[in-house]
ZADO-1210 file (C-alpha; in nm, 4 decimals, padded with zeros to 6 digits):
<atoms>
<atom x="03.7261" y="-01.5380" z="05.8495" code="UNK" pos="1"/>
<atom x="03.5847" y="-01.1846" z="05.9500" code="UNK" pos="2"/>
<atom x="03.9595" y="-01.0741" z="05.9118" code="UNK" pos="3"/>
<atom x="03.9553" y="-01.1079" z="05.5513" code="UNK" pos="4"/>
<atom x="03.6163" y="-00.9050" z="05.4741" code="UNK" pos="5"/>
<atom x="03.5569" y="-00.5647" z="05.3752" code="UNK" pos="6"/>
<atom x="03.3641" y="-00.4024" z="05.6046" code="UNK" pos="7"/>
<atom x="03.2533" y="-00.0362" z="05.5573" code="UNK" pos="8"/>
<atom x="03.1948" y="00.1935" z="05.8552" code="UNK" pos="9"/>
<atom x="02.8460" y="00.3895" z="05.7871" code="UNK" pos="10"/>
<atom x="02.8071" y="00.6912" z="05.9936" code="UNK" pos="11"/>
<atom x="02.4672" y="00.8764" z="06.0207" code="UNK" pos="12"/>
<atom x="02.4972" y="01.2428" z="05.9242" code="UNK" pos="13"/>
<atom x="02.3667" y="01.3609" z="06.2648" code="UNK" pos="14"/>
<atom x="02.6722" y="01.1434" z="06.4335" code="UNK" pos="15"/>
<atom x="02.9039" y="01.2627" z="06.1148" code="UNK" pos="16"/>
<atom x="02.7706" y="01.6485" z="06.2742" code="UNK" pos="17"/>
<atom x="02.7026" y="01.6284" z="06.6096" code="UNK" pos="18"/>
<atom x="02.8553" y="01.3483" z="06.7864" code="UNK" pos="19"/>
<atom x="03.1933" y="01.2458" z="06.5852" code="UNK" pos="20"/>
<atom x="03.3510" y="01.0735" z="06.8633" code="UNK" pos="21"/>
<atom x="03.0622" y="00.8233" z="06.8528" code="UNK" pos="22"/>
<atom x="03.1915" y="00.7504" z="06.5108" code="UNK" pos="23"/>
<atom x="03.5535" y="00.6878" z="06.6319" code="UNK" pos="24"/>
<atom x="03.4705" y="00.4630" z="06.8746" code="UNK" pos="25"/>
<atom x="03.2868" y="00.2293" z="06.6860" code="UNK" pos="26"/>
<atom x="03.5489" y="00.2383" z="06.3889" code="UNK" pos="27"/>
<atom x="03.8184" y="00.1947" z="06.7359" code="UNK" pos="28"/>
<atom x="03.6150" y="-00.1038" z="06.8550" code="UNK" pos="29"/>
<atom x="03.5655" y="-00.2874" z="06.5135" code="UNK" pos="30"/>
<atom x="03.9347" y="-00.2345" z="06.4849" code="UNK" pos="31"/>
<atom x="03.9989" y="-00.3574" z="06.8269" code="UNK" pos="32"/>
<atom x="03.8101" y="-00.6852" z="06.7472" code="UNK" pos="33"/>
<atom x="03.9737" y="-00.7743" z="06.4548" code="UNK" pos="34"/>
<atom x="03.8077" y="-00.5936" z="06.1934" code="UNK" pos="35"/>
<atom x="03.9676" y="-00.4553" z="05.8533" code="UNK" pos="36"/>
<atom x="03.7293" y="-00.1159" z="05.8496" code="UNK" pos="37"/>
<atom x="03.7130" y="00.1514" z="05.5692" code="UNK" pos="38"/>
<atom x="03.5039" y="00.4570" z="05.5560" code="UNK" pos="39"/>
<atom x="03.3831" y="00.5211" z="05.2125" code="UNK" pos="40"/>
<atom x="03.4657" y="00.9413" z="05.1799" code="UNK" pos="41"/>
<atom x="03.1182" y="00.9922" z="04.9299" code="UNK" pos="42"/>
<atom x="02.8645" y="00.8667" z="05.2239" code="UNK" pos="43"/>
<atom x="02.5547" y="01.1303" z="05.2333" code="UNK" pos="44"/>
<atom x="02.2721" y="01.1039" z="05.4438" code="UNK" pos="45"/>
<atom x="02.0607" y="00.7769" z="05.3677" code="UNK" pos="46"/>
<atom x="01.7381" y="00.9908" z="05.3228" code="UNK" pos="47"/>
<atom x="01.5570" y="00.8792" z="05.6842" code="UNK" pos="48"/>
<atom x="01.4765" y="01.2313" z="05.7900" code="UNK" pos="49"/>
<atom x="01.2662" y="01.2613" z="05.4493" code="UNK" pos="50"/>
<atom x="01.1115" y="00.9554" z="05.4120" code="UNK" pos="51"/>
<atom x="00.9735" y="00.9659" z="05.8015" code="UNK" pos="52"/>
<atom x="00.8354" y="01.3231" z="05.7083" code="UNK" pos="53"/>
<atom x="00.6336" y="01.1819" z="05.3985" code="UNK" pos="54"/>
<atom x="00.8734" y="01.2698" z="05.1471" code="UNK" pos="55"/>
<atom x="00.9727" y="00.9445" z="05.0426" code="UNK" pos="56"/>
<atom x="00.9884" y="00.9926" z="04.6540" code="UNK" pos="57"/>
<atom x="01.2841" y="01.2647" z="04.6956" code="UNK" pos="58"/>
<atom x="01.4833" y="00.9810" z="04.8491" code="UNK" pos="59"/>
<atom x="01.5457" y="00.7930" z="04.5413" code="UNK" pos="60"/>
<atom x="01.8830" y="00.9803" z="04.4987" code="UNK" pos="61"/>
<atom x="02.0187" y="00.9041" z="04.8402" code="UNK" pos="62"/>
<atom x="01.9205" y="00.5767" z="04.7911" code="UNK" pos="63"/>
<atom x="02.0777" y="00.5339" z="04.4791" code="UNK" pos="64"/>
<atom x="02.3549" y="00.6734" z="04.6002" code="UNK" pos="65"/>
<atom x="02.3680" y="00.4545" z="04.9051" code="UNK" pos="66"/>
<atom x="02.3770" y="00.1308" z="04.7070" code="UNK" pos="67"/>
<atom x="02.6439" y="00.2548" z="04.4862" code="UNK" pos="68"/>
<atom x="02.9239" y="00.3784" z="04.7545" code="UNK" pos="69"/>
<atom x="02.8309" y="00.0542" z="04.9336" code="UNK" pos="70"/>
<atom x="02.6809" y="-00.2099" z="04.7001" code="UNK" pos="71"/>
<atom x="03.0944" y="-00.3569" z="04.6617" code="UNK" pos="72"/>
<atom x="03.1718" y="-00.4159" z="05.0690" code="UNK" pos="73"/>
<atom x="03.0855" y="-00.7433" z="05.2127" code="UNK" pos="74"/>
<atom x="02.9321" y="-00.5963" z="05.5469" code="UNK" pos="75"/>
<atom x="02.8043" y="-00.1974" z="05.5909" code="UNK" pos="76"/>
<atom x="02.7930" y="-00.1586" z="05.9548" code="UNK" pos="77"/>
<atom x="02.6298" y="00.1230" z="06.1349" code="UNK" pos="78"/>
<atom x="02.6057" y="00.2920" z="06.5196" code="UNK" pos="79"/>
<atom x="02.2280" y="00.3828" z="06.4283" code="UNK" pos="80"/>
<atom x="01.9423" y="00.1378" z="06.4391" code="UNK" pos="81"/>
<atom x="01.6742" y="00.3847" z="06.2873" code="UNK" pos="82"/>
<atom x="01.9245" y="00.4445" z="05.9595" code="UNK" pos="83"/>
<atom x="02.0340" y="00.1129" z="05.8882" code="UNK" pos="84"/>
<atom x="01.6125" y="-00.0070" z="05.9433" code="UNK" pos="85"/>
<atom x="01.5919" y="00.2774" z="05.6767" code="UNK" pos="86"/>
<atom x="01.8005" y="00.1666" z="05.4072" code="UNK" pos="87"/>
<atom x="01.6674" y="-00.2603" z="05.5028" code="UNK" pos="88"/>
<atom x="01.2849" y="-00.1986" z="05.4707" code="UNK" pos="89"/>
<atom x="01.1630" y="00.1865" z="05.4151" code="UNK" pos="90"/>
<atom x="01.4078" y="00.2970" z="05.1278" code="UNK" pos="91"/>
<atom x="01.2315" y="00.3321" z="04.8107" code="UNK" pos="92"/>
<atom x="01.2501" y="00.0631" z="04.5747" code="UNK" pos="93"/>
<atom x="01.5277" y="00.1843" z="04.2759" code="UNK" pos="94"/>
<atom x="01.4611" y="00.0859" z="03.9188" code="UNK" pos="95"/>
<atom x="01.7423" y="-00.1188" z="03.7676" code="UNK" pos="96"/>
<atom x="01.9039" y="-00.2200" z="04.0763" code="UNK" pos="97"/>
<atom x="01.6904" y="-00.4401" z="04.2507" code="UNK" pos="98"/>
<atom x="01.9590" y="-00.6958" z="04.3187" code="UNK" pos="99"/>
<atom x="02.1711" y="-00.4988" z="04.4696" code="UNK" pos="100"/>
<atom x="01.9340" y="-00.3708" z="04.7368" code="UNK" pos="101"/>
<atom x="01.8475" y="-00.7209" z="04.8451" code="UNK" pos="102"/>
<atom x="02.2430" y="-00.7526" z="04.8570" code="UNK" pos="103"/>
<atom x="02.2954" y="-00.4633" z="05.0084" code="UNK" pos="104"/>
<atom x="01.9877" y="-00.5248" z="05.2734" code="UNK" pos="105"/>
<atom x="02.1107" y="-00.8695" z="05.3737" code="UNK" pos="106"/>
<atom x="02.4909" y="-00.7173" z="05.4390" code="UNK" pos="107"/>
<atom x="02.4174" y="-00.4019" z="05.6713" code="UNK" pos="108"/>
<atom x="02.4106" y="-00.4268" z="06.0334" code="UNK" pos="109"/>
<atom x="02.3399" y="-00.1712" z="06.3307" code="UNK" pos="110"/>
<atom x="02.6556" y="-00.2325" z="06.5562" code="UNK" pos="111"/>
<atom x="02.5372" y="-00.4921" z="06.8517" code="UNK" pos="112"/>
<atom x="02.3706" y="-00.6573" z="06.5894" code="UNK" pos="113"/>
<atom x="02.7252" y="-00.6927" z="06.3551" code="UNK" pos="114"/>
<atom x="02.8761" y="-00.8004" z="06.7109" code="UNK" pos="115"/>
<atom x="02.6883" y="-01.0773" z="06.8349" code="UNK" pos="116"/>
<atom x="02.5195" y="-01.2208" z="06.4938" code="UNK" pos="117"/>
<atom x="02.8463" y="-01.1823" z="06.2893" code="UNK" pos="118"/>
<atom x="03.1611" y="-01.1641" z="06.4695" code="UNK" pos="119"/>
<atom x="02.9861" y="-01.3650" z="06.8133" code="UNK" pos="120"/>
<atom x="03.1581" y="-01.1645" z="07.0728" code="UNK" pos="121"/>
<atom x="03.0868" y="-01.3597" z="07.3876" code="UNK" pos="122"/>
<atom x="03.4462" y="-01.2902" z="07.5773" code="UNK" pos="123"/>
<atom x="03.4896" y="-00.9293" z="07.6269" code="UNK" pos="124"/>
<atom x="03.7717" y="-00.8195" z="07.8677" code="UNK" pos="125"/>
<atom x="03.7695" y="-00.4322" z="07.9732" code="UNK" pos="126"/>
<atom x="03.5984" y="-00.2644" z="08.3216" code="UNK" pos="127"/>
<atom x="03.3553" y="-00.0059" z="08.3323" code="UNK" pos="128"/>
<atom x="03.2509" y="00.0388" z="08.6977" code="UNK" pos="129"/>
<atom x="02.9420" y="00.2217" z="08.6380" code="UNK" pos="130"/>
<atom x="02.5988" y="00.1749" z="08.6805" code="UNK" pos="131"/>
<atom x="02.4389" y="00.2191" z="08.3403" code="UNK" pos="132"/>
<atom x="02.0836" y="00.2832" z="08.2087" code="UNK" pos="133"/>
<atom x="02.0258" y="00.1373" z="07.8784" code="UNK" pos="134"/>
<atom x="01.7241" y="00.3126" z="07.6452" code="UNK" pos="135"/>
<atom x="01.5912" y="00.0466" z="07.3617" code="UNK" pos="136"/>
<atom x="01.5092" y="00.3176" z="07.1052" code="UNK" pos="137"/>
<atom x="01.2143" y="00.2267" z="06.9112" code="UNK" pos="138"/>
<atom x="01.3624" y="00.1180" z="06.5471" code="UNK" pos="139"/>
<atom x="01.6380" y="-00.1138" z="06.6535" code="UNK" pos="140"/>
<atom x="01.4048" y="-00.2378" z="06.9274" code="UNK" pos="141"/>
<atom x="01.1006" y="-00.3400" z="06.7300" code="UNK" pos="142"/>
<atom x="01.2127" y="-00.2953" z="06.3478" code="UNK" pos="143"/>
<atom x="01.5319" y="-00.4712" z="06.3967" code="UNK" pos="144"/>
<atom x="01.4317" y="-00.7559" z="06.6977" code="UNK" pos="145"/>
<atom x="01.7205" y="-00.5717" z="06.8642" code="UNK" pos="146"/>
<atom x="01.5832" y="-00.7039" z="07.1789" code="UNK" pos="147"/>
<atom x="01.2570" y="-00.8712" z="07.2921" code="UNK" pos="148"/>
<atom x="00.9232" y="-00.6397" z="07.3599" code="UNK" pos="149"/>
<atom x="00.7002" y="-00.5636" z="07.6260" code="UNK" pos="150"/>
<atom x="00.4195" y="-00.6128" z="07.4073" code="UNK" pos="151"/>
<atom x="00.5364" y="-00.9440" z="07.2814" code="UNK" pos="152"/>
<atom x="00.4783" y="-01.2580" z="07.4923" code="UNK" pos="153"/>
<atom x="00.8269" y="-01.4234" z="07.4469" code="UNK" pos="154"/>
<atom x="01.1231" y="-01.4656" z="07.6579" code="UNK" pos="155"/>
<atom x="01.3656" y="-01.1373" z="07.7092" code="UNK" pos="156"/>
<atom x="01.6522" y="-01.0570" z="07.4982" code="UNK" pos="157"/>
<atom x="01.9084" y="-00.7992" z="07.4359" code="UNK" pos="158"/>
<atom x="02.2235" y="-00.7653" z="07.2481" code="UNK" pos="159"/>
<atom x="02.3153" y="-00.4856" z="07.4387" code="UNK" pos="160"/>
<atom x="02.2826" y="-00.6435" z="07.7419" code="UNK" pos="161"/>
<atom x="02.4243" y="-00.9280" z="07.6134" code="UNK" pos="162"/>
<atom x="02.7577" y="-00.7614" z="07.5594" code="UNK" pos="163"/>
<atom x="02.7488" y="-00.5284" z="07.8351" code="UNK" pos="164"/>
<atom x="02.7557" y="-00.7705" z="08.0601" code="UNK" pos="165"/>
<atom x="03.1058" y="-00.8756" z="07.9602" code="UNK" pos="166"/>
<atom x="03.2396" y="-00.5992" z="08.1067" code="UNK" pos="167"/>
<atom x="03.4075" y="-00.6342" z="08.4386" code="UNK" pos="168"/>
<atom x="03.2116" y="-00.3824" z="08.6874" code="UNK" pos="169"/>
<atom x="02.9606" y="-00.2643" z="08.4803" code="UNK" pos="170"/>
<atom x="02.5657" y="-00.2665" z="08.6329" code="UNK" pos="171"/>
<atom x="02.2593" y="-00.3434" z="08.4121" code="UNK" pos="172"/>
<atom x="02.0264" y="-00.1143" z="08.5684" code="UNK" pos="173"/>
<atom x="01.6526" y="-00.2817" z="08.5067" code="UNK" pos="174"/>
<atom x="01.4112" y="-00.0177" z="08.4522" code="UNK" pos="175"/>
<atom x="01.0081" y="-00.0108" z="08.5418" code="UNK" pos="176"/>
<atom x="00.9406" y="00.0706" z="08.1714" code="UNK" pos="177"/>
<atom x="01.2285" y="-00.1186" z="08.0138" code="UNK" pos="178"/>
<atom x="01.1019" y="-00.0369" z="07.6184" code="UNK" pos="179"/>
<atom x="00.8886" y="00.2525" z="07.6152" code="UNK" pos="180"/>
<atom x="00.9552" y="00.5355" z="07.3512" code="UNK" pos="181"/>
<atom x="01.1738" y="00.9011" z="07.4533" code="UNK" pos="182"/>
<atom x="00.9400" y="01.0847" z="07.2633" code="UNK" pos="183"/>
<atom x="01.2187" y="01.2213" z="06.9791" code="UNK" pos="184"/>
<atom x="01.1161" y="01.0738" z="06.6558" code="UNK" pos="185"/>
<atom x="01.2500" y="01.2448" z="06.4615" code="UNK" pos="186"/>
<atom x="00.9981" y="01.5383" z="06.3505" code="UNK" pos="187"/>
<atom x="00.7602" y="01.4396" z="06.5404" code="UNK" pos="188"/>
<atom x="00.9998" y="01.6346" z="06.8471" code="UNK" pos="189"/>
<atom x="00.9283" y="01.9311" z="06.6345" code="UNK" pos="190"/>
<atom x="00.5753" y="01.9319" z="06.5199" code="UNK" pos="191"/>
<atom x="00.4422" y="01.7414" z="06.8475" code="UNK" pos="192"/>
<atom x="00.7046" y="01.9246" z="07.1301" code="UNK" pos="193"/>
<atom x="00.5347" y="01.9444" z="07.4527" code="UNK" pos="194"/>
<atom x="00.4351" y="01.5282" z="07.4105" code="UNK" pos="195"/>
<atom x="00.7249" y="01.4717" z="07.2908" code="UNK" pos="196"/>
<atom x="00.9294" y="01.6471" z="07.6086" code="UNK" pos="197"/>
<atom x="00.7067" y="01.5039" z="07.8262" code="UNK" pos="198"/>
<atom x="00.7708" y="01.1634" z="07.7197" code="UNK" pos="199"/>
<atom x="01.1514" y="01.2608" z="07.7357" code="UNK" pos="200"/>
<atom x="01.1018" y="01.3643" z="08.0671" code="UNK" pos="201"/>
<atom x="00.9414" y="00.9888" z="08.1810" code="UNK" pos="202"/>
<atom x="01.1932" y="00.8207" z="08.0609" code="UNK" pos="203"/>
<atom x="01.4385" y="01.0505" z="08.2846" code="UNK" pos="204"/>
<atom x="01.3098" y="00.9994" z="08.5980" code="UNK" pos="205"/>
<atom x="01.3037" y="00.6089" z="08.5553" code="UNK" pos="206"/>
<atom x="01.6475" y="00.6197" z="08.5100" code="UNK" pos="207"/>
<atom x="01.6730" y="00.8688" z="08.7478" code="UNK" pos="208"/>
<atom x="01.4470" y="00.6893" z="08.9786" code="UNK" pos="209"/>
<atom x="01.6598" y="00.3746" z="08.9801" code="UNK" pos="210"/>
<atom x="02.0211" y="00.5547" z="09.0539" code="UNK" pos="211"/>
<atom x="02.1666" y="00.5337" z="08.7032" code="UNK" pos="212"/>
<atom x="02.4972" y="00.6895" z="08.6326" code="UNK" pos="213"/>
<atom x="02.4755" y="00.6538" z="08.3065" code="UNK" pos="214"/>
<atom x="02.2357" y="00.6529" z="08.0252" code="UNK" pos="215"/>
<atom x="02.3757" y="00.4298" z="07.7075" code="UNK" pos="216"/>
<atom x="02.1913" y="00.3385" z="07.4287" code="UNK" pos="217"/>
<atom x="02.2008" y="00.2725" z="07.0355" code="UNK" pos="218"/>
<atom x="02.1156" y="00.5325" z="06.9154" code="UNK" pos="219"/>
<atom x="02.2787" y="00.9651" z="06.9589" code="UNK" pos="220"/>
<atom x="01.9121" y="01.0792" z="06.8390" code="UNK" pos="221"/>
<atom x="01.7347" y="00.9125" z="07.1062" code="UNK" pos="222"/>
<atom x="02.0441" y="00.9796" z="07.3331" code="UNK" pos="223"/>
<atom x="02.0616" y="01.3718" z="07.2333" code="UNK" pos="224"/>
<atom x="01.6358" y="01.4407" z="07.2849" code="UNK" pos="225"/>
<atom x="01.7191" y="01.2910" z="07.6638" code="UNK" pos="226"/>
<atom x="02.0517" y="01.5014" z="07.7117" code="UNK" pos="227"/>
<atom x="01.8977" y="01.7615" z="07.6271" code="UNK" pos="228"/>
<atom x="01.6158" y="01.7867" z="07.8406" code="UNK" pos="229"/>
<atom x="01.8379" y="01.6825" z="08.1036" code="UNK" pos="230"/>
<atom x="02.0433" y="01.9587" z="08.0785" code="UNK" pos="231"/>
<atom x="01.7666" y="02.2037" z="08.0808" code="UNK" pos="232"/>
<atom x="01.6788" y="02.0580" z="08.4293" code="UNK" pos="233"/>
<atom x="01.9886" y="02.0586" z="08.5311" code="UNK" pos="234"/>
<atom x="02.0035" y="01.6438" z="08.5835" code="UNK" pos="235"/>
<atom x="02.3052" y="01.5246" z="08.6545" code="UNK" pos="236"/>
<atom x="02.2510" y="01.1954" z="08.4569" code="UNK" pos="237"/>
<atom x="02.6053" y="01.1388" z="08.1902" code="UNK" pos="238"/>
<atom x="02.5220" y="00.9865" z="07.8369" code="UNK" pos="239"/>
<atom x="02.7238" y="00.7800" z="07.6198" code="UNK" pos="240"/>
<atom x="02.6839" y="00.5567" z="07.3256" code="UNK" pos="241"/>
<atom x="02.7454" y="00.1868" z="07.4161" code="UNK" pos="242"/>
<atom x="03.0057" y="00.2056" z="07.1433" code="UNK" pos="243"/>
<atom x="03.1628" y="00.4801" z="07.3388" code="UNK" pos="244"/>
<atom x="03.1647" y="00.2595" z="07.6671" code="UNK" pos="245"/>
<atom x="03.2507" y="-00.0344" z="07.4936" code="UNK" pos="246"/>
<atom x="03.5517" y="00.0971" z="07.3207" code="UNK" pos="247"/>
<atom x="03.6671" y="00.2598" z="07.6369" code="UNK" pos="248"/>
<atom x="03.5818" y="-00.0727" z="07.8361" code="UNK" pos="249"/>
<atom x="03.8489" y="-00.2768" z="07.6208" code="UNK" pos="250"/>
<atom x="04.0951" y="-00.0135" z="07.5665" code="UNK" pos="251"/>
</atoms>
């Protein structure tokens, strides 16, 4: 029984800085769904931000670090698909410990993942009368098979969609360009700007174009490169995390 596990609650730093009520909504909804949750107080940053940038040799210590604040807990979930792809299949190999990482990679899960692979959540009651926009950001999407791809030839699938369409009132918008990147990855919004705004801005006006209330998604990095060029236009477009409208769905 999922009641009896230890589960550990692993919140990016950028969420942990930026976006804290993302983290207490998904601790809220693990809670509401049955789940014993602790947040282990020595978490750092896993090291993504490095690694993407080239500097993957001066993540060994966060790695290290990782497996030892979480090697002991039986699942290590996360509201981030690009960290927890990190820490399965780009964090540096550590000398010494390479049974725990294939532990520790076969026992972290980003959150829709945990909720339909691990607890099966197929019975959600809540409302959320909204019509909502959901991005696929590019790690959980393709890295973690989050959903199917428009580059793939096989049949659609989403575990977002999946459970947001539990929720009494709630409208799947369907987008013209239903996987395509925002343009934030990570640095590459710094060193490549105008593309990368550019590309925010696309992704805008399809949501825009299709009379979305609001934009939901994964993951707050993808979510904060889009808010923030909508608020420099002066969109009108709200954002939320689906943990956020999940948790307020079943409150």
């Amino acid at each position: 029984m999922i009641q009896n596990k230890n589960i550990a609650l692993f919140i990016p730093c950028y969420v942990d800085q930026f976006y804290p009520n993302v983290a207490i909504a998904t601790l809220e909804l693990l809670e509401k769904l049955g789940c014993q949750v602790s947040y282990p107080i020595g978490q750092t940053c896993c090291g993504q931000p490095m690694a993407n940038t080239g500097y993957e040799r001066d993540t060994v210590g966060t790695t290290k670090h990782f497996v030892e604040i979480f090697g002991d807990y039986d699942y290590i979930v996360a509201p981030s698909g690009s960290c927890v792809l990190h820490i399965k299949d780009h964090a540096p190999a550590i000398a010494g410990m390479e049974k725990e990482q294939e532990s520790l990679h076969n026992k972290i899960f980003e959150l829709t993942e945990f909720l339909t692979d691990v607890l099966k959540v197929e019975n959600l009651k809540g409302s959320f009368p909204h019509k909502v926009g959901y991005h696929a950001s590019c790690h959980g999407q393709r890295g973690l098979r989050l959903g199917s791809s428009s580059e793939r030839n096989e049949p659609f699938f989403s575990k977002a969609k999946q459970l947001l369409d539990q929720i009494e009132g709630l409208e799947w918008v369907e987008l013209t360009r239903t996987d395509e990147c925002c343009g934030f990855g990570g640095t590459f919004a710094v060193t490549e700007e105008a593309l990368s705004v550019q590309m925010g801005k696309d992704r805008l006006q399809d949501h825009l174009t299709h009379g979305v209330e609001i934009l939901t998604g994964g993951d707050m990095s993808c979510i904060m490169h889009l808010e923030g060029i909508a608020k420099r236009n002066q969109q009108t477009l709200k954002f939320m995390h689906i943990a956020e409208i999940l948790n307020q769905a079943i409150s």
